[in-house]
OpenMM code with the backbone's topology and positions (N, CA, C; nanometers):
from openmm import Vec3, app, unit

residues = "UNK UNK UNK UNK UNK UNK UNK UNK UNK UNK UNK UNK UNK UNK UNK UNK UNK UNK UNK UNK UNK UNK UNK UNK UNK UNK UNK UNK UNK UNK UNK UNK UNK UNK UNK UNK UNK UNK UNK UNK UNK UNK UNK UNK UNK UNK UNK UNK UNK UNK UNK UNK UNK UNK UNK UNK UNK UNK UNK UNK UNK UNK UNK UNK UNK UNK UNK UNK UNK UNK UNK UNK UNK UNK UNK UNK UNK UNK UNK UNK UNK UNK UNK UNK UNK UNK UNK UNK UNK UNK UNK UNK UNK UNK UNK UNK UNK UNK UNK UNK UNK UNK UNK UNK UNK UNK UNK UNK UNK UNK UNK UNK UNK UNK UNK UNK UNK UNK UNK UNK UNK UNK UNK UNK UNK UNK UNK UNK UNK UNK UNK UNK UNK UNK UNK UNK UNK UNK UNK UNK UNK UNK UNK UNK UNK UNK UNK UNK UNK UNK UNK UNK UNK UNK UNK UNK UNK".split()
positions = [
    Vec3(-0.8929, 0.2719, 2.3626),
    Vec3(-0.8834, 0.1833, 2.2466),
    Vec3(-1.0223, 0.1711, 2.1838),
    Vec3(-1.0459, 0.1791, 2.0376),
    Vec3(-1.1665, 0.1779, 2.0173),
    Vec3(-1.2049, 0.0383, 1.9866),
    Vec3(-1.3369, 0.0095, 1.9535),
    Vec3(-1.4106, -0.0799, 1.9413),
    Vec3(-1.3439, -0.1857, 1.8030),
    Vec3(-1.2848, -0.1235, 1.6891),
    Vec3(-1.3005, -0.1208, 1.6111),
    Vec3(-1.1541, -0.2186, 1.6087),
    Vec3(-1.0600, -0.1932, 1.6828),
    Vec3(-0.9028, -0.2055, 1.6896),
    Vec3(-0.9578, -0.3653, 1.8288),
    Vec3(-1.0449, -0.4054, 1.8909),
    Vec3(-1.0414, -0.4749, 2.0028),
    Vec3(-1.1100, -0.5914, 1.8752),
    Vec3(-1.2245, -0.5984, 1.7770),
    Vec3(-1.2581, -0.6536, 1.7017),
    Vec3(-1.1329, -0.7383, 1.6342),
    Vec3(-1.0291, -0.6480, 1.6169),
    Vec3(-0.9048, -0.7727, 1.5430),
    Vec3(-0.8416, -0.8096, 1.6372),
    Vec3(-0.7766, -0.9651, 1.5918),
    Vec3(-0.6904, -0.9982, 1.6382),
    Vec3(-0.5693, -0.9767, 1.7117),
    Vec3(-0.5496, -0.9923, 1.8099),
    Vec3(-0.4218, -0.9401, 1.9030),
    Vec3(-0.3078, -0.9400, 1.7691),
    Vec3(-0.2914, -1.0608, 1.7110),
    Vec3(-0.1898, -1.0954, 1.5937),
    Vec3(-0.1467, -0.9813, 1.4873),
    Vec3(-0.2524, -0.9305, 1.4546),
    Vec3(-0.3115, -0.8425, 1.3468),
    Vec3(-0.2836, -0.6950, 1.3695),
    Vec3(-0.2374, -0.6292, 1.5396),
    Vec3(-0.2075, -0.5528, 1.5848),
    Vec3(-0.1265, -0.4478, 1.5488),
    Vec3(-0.0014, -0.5307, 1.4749),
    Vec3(0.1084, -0.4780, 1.4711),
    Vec3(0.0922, -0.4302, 1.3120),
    Vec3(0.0122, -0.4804, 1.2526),
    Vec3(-0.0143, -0.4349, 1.0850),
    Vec3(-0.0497, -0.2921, 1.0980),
    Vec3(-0.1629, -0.2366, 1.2252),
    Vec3(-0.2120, -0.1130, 1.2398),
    Vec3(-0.1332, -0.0100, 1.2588),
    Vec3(0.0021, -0.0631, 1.3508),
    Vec3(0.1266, 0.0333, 1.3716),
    Vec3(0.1796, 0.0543, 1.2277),
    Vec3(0.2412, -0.1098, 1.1781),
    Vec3(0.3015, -0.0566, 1.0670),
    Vec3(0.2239, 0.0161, 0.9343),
    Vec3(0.1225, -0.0354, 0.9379),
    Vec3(0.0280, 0.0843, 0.8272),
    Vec3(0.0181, 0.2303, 0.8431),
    Vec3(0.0456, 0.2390, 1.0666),
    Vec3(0.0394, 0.4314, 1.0456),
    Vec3(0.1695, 0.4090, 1.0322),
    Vec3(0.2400, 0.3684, 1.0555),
    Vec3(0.4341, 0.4241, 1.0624),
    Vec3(0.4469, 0.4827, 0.8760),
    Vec3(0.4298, 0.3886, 0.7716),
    Vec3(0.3935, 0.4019, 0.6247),
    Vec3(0.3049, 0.5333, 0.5777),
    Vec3(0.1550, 0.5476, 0.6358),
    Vec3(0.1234, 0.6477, 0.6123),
    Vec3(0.0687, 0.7530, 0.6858),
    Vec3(0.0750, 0.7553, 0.8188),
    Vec3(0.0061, 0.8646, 0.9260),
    Vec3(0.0866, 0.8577, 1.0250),
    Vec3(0.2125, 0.8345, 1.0563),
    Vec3(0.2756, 0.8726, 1.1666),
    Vec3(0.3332, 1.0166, 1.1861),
    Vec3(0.3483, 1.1421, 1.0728),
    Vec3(0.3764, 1.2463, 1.1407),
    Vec3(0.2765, 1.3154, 1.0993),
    Vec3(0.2930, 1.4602, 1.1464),
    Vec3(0.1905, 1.5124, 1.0884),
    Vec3(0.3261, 1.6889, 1.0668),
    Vec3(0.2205, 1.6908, 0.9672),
    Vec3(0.3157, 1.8482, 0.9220),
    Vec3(0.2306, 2.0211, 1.0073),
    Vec3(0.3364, 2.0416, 1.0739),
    Vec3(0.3282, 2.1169, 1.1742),
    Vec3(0.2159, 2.2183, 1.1207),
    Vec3(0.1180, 2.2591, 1.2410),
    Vec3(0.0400, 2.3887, 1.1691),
    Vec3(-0.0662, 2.3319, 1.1349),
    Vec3(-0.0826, 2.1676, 1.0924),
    Vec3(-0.1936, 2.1514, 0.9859),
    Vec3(-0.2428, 1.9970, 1.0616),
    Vec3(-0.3574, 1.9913, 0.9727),
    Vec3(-0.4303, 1.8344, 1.0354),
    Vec3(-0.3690, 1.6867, 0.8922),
    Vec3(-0.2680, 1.7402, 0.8373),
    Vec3(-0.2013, 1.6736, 0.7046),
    Vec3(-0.0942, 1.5596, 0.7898),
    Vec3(-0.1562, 1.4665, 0.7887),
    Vec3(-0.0140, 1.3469, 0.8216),
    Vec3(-0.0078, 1.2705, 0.7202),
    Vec3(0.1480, 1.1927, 0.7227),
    Vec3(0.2305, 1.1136, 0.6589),
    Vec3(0.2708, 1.0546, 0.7221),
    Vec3(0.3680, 0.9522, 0.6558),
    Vec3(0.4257, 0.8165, 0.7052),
    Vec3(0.5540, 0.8496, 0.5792),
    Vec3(0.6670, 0.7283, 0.6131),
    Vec3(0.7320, 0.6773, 0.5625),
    Vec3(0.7113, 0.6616, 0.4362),
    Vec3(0.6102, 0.6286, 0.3342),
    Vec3(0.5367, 0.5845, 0.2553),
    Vec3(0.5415, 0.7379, 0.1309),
    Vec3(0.5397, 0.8224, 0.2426),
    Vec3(0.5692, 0.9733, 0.1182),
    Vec3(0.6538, 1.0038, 0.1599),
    Vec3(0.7689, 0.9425, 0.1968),
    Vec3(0.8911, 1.0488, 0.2373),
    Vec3(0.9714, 0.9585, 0.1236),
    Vec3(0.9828, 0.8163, 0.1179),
    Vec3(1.0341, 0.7287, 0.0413),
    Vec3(1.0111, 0.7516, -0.0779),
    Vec3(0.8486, 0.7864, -0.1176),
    Vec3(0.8260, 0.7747, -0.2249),
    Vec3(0.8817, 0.9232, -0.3055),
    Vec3(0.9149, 1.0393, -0.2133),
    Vec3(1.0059, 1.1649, -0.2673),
    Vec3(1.1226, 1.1178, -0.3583),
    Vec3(1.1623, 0.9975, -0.3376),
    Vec3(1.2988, 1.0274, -0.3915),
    Vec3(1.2780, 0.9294, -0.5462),
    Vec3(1.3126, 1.0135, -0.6084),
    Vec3(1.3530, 0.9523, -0.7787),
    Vec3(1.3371, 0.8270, -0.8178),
    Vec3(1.2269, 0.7459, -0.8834),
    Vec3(1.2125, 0.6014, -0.9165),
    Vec3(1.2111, 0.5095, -0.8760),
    Vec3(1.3292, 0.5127, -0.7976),
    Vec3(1.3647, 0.4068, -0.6735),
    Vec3(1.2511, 0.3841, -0.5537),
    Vec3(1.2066, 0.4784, -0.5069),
    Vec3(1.1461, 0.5138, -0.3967),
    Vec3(1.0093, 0.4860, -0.4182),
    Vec3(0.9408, 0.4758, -0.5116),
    Vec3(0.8192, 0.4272, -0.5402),
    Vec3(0.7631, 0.2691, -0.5814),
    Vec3(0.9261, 0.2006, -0.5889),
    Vec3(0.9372, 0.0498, -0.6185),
    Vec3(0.9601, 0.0088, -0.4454),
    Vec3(1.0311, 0.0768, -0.3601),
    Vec3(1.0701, 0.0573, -0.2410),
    Vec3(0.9146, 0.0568, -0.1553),
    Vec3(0.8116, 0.1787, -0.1806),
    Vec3(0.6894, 0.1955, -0.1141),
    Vec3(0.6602, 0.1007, -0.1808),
    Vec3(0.6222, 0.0358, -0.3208),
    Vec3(0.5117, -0.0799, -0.3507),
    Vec3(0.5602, -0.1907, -0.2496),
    Vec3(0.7077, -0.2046, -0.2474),
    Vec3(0.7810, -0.3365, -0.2030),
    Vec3(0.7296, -0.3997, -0.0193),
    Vec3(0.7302, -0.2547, 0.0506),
    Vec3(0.6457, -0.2094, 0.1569),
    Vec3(0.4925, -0.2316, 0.1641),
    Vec3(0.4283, -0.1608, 0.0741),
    Vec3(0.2912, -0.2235, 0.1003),
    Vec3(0.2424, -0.3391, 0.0620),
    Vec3(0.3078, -0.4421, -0.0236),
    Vec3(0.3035, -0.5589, -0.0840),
    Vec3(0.3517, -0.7060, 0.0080),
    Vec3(0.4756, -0.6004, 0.0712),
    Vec3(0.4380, -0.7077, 0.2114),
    Vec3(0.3585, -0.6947, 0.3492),
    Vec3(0.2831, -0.5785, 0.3361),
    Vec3(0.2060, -0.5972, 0.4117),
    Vec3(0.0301, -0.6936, 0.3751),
    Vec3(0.0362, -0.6800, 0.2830),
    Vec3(-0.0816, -0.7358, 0.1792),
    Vec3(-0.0600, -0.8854, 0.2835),
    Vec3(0.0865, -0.9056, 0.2129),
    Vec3(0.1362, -1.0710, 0.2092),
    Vec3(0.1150, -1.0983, 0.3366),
    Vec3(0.1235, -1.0128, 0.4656),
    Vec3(0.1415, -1.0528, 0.5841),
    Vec3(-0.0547, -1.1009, 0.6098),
    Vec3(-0.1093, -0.9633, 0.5796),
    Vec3(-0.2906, -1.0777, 0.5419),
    Vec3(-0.2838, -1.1027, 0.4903),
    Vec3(-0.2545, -1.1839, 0.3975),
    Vec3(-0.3261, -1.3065, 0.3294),
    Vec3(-0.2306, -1.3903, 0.4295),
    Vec3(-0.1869, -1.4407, 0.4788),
    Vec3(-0.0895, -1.5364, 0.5401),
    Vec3(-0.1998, -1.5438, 0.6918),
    Vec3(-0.2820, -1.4350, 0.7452),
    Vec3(-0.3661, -1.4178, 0.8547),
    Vec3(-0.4899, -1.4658, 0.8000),
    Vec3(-0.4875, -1.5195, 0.6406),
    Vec3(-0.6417, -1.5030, 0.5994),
    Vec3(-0.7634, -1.4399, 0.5665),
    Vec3(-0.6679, -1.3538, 0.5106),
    Vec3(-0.7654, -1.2453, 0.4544),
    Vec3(-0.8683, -1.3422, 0.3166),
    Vec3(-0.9528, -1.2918, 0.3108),
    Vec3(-0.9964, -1.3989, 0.1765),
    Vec3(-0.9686, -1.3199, 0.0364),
    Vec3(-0.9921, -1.3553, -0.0381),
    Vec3(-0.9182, -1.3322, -0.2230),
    Vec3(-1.0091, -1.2424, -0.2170),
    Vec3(-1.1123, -1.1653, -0.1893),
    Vec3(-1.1953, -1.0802, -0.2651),
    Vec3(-1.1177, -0.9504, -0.2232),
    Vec3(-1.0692, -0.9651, -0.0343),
    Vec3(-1.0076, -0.8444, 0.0168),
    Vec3(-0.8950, -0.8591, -0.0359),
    Vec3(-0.8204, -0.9364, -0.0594),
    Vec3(-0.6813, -0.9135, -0.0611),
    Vec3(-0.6844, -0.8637, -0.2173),
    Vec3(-0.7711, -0.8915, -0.2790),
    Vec3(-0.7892, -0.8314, -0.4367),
    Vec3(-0.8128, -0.6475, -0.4279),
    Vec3(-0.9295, -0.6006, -0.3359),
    Vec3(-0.9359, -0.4463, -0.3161),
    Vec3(-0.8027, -0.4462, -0.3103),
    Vec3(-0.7254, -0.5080, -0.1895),
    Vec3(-0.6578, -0.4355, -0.1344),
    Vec3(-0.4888, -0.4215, -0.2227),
    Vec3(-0.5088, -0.5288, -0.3581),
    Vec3(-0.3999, -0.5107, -0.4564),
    Vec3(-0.4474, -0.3605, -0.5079),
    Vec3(-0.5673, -0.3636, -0.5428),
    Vec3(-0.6439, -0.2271, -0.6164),
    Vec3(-0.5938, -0.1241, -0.5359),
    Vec3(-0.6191, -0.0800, -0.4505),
    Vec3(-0.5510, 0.0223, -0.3531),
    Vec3(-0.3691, 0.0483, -0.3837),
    Vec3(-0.3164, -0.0742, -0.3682),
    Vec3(-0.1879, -0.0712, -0.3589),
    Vec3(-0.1375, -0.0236, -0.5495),
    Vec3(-0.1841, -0.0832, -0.6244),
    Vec3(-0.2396, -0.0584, -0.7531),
    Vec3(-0.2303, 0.0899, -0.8147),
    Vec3(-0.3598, 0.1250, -0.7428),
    Vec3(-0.3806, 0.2816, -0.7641),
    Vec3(-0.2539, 0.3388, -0.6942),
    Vec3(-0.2252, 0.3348, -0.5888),
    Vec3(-0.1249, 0.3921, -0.5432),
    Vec3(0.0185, 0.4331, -0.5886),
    Vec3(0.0647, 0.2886, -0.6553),
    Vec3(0.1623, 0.2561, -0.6813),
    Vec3(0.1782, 0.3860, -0.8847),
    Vec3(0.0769, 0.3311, -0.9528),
    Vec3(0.0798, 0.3851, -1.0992),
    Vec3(0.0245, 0.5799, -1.0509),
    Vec3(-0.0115, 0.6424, -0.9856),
    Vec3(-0.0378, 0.7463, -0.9655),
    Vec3(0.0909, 0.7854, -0.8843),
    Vec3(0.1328, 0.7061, -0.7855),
    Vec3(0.2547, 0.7746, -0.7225),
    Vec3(0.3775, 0.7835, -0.7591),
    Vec3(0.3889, 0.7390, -0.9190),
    Vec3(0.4827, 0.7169, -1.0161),
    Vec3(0.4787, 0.8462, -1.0933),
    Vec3(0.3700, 0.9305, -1.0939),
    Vec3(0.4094, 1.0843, -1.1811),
    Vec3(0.4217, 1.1735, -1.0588),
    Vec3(0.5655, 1.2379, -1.1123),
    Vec3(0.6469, 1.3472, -1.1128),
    Vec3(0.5546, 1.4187, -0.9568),
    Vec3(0.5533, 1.4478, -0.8727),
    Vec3(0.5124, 1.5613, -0.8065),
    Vec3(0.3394, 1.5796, -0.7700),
    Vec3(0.2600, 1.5300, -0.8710),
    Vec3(0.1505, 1.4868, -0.8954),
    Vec3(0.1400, 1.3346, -0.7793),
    Vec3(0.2121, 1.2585, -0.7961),
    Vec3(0.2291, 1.1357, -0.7169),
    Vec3(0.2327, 1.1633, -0.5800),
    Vec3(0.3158, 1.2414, -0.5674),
    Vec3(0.4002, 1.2739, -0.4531),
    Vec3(0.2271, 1.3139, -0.3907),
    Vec3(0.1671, 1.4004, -0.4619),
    Vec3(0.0469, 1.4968, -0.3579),
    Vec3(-0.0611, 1.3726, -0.3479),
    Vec3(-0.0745, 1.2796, -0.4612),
    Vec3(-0.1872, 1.2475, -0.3995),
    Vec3(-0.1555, 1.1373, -0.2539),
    Vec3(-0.0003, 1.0733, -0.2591),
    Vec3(0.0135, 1.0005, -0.1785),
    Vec3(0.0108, 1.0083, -0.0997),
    Vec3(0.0275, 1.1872, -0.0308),
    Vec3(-0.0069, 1.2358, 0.0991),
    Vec3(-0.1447, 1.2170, 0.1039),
    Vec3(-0.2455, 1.1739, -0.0019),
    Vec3(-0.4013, 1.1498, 0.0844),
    Vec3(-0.4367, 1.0564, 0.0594),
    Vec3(-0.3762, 1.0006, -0.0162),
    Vec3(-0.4899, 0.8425, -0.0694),
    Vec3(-0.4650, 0.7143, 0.0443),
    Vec3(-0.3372, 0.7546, 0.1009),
    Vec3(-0.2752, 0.6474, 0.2141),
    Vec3(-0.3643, 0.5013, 0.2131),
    Vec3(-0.3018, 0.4251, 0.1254),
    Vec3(-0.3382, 0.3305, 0.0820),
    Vec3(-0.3253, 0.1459, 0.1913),
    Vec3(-0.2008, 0.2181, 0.2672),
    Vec3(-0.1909, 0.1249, 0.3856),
    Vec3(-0.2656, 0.1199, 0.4640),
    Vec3(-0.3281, 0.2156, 0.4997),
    Vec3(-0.4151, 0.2859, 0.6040),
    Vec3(-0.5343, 0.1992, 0.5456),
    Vec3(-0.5794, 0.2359, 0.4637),
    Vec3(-0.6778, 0.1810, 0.3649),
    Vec3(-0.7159, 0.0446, 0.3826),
    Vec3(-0.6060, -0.0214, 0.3233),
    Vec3(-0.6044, -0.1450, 0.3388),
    Vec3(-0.6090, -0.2146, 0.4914),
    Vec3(-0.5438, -0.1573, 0.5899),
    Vec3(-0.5693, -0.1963, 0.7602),
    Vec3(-0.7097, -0.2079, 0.7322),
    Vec3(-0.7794, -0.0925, 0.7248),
    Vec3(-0.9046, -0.0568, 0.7508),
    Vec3(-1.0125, -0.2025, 0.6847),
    Vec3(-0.9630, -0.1892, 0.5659),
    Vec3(-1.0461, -0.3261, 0.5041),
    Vec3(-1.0148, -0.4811, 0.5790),
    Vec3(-0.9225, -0.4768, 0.6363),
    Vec3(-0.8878, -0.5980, 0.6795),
    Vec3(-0.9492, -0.5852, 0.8710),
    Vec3(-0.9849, -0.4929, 0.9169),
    Vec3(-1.0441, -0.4375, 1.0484),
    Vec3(-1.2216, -0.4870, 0.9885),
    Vec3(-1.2655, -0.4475, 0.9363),
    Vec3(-1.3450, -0.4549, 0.9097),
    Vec3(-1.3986, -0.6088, 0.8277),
    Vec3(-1.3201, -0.6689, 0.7731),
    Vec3(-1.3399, -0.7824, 0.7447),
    Vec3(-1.3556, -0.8691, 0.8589),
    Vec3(-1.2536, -0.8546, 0.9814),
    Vec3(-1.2773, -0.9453, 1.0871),
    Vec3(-1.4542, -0.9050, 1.1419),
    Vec3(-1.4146, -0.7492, 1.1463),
    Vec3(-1.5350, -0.6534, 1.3147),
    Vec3(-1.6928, -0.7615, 1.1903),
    Vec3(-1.6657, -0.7913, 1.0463),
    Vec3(-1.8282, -0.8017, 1.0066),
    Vec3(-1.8558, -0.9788, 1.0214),
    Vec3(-1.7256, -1.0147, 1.0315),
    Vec3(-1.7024, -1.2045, 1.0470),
    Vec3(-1.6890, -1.2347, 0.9357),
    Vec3(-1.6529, -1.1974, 0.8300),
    Vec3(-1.6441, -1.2453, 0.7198),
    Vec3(-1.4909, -1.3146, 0.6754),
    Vec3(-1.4407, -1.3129, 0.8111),
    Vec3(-1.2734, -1.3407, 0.8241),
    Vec3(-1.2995, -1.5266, 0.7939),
    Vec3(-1.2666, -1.5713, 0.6472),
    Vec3(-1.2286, -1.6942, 0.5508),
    Vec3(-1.1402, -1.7205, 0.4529),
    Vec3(-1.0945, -1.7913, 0.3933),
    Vec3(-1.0363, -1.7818, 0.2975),
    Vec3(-0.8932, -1.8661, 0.2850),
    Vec3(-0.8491, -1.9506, 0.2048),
    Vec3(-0.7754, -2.0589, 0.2407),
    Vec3(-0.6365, -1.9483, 0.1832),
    Vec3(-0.4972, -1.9551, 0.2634),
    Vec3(-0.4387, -1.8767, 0.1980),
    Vec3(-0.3555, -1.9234, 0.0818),
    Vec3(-0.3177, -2.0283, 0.0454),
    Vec3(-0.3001, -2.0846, -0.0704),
    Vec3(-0.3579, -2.0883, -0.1615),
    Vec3(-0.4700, -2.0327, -0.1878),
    Vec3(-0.6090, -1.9879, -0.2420),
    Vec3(-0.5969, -1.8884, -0.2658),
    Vec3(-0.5210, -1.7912, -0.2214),
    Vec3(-0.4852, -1.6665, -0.2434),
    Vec3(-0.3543, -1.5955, -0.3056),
    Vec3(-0.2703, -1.7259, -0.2171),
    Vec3(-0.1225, -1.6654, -0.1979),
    Vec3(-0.0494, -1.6262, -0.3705),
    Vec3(-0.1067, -1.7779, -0.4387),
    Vec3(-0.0292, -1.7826, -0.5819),
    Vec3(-0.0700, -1.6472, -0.6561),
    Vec3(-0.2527, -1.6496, -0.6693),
    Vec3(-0.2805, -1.4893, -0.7612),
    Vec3(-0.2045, -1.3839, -0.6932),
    Vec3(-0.1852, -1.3905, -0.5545),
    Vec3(-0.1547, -1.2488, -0.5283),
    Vec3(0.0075, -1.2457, -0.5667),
    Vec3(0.0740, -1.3434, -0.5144),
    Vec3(0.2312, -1.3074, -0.5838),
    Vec3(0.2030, -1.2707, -0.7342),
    Vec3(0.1769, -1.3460, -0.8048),
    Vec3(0.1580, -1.2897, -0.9497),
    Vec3(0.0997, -1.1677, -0.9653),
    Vec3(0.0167, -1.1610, -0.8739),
    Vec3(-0.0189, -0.9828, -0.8895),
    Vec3(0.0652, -0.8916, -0.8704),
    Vec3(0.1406, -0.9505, -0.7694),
    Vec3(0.2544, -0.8372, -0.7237),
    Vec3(0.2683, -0.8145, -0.8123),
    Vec3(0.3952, -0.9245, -0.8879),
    Vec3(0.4862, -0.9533, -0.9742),
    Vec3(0.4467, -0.8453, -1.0802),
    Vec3(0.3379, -0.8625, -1.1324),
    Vec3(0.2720, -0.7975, -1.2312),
    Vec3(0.2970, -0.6175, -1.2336),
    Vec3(0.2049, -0.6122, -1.0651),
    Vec3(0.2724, -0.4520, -1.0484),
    Vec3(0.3868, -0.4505, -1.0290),
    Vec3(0.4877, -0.5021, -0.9975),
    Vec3(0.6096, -0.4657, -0.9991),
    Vec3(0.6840, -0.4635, -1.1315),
    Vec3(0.6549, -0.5081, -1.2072),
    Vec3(0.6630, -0.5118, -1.3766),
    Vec3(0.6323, -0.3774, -1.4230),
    Vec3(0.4940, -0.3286, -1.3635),
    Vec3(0.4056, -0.2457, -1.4711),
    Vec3(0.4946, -0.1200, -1.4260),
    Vec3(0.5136, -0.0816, -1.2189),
    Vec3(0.5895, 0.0020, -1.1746),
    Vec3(0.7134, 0.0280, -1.2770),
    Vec3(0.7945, -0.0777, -1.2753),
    Vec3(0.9118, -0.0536, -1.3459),
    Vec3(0.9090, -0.0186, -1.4944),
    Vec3(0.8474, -0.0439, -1.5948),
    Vec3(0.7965, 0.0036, -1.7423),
    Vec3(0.8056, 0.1501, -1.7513),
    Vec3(0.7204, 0.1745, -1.5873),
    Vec3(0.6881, 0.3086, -1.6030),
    Vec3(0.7739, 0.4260, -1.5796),
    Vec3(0.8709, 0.3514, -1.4796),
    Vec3(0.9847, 0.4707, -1.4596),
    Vec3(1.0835, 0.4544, -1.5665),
    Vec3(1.1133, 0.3397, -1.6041),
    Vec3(1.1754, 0.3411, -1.7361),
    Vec3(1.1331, 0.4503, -1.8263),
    Vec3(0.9975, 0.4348, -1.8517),
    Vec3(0.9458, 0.5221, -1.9689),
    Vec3(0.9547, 0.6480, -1.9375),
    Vec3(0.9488, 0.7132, -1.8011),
    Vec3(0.9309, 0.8387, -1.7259),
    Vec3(1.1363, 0.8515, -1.8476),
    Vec3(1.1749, 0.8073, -1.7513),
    Vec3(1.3153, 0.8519, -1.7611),
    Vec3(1.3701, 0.8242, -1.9663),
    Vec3(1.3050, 0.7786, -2.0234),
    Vec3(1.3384, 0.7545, -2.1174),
    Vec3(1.2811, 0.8950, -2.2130),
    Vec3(1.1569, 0.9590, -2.1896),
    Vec3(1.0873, 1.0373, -2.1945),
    Vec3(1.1964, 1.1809, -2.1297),
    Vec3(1.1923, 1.1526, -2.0624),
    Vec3(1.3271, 1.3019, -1.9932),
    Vec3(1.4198, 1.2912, -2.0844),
    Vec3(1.5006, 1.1699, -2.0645),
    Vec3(1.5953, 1.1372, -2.1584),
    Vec3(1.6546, 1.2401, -2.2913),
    Vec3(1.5319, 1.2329, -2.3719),
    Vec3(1.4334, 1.2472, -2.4962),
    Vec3(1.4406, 1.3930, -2.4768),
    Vec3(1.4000, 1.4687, -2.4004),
    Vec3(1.3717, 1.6149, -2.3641),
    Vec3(1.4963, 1.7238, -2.3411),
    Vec3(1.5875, 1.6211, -2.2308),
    Vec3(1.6904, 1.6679, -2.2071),
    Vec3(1.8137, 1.6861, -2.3441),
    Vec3(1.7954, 1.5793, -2.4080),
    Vec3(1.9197, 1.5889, -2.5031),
    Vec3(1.9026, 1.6337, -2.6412),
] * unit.nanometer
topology = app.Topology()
chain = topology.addChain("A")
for resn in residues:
    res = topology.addResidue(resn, chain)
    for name in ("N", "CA", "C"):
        topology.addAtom(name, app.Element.getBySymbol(name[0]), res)
């Protein structure tokens, strides 16, 4: 066990599983390339990229509820953010989501927030911006596949 994983919380444990299960639990045979759940979901048509935000958004929620403070839980909308509006084009999405693994990401910032002590932050202090943040990306997500498909739409007929 490394140093790094004994620094967090026993509590906090299970975020590290579910962040690799999302993005590093297999790996594609032959190669040093792993995935999670997180790009297999996000393969499938519109749906699947509202389902991954819906996924990493409660993991966000689960730190801030541990106390993450507003500055991390803000990267860590940014991450989910980037993730979410890039993993929304066509095939392009799909590749970078196999590397940007944004769950992973976010563990990492929240590992490191405890290992430096900077672990503060009232979560009601947090909780309201960050639902509205969701909310927000989950708005902006949906605009966009709308527009994706409205755009095909348009092409196809």
């Amino acid at each position: 066990m490394s140093q790094e994983i004994k620094a967090t919380p026993a509590e906090l444990r299970g975020l590290d599983a579910y962040s690799k299960l999302l993005d590093s639990k297999f790996r594609i045979p032959g190669t040093d390339i792993r995935f999670g759940l997180d790009f297999l979901i996000g393969l499938v048509p519109f749906g699947g990229d509202i389902l991954s935000f819906l996924f990493s958004a409660g993991m966000v929620l689960t730190m801030t509820r541990h106390g993450a403070s507003g500055a991390l839980v803000g990267r860590m909308l940014g991450n989910i953010f980037l993730d979410t509006v890039v993993g929304a084009v066509p095939i392009l999405g799909d590749i970078f989501d196999l590397f940007y693994k944004a769950n992973r990401r976010n563990y990492r910032l929240l590992e490191a927030h405890y290992a430096e002590g900077k672990h503060q932050g009232s979560v009601w202090k947090v909780l309201i911006p960050v639902f509205i943040a969701l909310v927000l990306l989950f708005i902006i997500c949906v605009w966009l596949i709308v527009f994706v498909v409205q755009r095909l739409w348009t092409l196809l007929s």
